[in-house]
N, C-alpha and C positions, 0 to 999 in steps of 0.2 A: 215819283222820281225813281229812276236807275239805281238799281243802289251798285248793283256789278253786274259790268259786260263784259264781253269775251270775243274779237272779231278776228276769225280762223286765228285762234290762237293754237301754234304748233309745239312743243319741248321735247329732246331727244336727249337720250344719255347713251353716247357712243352712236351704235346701229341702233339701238333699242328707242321704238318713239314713243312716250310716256300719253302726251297729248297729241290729236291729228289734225289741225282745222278745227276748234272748236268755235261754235255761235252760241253763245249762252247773253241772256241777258234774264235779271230780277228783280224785282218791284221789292221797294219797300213795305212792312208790315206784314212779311209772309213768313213761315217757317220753312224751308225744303228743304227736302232730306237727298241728298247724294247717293246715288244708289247705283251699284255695280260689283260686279265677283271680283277677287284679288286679281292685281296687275291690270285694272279697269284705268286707272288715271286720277284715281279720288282726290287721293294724298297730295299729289304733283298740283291737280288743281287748288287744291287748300293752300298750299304751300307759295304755285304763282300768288294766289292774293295777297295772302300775307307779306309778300315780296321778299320770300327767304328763296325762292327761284326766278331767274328771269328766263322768258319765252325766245325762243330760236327764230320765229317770224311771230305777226301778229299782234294781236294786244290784249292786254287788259285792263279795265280801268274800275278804281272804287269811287263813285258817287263825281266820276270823270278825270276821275286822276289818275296818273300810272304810281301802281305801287310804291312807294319809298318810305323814307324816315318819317314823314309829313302824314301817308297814309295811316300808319301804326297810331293816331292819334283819332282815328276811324273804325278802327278794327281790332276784336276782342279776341283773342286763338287760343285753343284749346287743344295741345297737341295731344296725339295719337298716344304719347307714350308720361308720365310723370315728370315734370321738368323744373318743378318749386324745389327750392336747394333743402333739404334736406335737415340741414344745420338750425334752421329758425324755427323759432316759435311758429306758432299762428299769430300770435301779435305782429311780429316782428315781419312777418309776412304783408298783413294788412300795413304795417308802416311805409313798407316798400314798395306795394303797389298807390296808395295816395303819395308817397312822394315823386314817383314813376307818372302818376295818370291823371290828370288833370279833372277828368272825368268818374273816378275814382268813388265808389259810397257805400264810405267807412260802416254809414249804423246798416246797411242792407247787411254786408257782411257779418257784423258783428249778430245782428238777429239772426241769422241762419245758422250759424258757429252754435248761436244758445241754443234754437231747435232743437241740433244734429246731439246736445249736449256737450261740445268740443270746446275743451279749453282753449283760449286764447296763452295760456302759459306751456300749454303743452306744445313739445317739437315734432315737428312733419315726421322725421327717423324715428319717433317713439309709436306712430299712427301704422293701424293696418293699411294693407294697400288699397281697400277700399275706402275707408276714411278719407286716405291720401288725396284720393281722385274725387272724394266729393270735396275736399277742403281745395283744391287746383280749380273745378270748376266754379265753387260759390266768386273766389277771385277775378275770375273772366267773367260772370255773370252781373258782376257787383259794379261793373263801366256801366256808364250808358253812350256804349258804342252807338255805330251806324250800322255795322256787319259783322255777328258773330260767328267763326269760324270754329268748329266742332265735330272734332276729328276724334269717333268714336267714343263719345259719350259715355255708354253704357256697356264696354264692352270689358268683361272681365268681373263685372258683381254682382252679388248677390240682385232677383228680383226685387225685393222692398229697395233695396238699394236704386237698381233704375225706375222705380217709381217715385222715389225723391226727387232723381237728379231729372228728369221728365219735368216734374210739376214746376222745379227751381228754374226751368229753363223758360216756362209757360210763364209765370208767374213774374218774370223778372228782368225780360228786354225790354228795348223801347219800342212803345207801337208802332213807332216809323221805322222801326228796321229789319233788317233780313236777318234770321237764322237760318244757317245752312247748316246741315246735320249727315256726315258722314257715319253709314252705320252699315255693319251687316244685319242684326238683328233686327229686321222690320215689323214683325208682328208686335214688337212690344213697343216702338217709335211711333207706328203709321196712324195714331189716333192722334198727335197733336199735331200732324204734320198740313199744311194747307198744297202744296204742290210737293211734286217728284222728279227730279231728273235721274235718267236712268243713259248710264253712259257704260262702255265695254269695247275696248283694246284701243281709249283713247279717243271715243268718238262718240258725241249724243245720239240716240238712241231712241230717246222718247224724251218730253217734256209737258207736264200735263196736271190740272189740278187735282186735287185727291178725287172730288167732288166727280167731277167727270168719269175718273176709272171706273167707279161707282155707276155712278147712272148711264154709260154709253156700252160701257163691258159686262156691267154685271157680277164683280169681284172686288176682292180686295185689292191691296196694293200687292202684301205679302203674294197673294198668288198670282197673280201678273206677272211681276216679276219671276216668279219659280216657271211660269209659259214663258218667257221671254229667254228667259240665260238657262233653261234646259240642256242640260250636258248629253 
């Protein structure tokens, strides 16, 4: 099944056109990573799904639906920037996403928190900023969404760090579902990734399984890309 399509879907701010006519469509059970240089459309794309933007023509749909309040009960987002309040525990966080999510699993998070060694009494303001952003993901991770939305993952921590948040990501969707993974850092992503879309000033670009760049090019993803958006 579809998990998200995209039919010339266009978004503009002012003169500035974010998205151009995109045609994206993705199967369920895949990982793919979003790939493109700054001001490529990443974000804007994450964002139409999430349904925190709506499209200037075009459409999109999650698992057939246009984005809304109904979607959000589909789709797990993990924005770009920290966005758990600050003021709660880790308990209290877990509280508020099981009271929030229907789909919501308490003991996944709870075993990940013990892993990481992270108090469930301790508050988000008290946690490094990496901490912060593995204790935001494990909570996105711990749905068993349809489409988890993953904007920039690993961008800002330590390496053992994106080795954690990597394996938690592998280790902890649902096999029917999409992971899309916005990232600049490819070389440290492109191992769990099963496809690529490679999108720039708004426009796909390429769309293709890892496996293929591989066996048709002769390369990795990391350097494909570096041939492809060459400045």
């Amino acid at each position: 099944m579809e998990i998200l399509t995209c039919n010339k879907l266009s978004k503009n701010f002012g003169r500035c056109t974010a998205l151009d006519g995109v045609d994206l469509s993705l199967a369920g059970g895949k990982i793919v990573g979003l790939l493109g240089p700054n001001g490529s459309g990443k974000t804007t794309l994450i964002k139409l799904a999430n349904g925190l933007l709506t499209p200037n023509s075009g459409s999109i749909c999650i698992c057939g639906e246009t984005p809304d309040v109904n979607s959000h009960k589909l789709v797990s987002y993990l924005p770009e920037r920290t966005s758990i309040p600050l003021w709660m525990t880790a308990q209290q966080l877990m509280d508020f996403y099981e009271d929030f999510y229907e789909d919501f699993h308490r003991d996944a998070a709870e075993r990940m928190l013990e892993h990481l060694g992270i108090s469930p009494k301790q508050r988000i303001k008290q946690m490094s900023k990496g901490t912060r952003e593995k204790v935001q993901l494990i909570m996105v991770m711990s749905r068993k969404a349809r489409l988890y939305l993953l904007d920039e993952p690993i961008g800002g921590v330590d390496p053992a760090t994106r080795d954690y948040i990597l394996s938690t990501i592998i280790g902890n969707y649902e096999p029917e579902a999409t992971v899309l993974i916005s990232t600049h850092l490819i070389s440290d992503v492109e191992k769990i990734l099963d496809e690529v879309v490679f999108i720039d000033k708004g426009r796909i670009v390429l769309q293709s399984t890892v496996d293929a760049i591989r066996e048709e090019r002769g390369m990795s993803v990391d350097a494909l890309f570096r041939e492809v958006f060459r400045c």
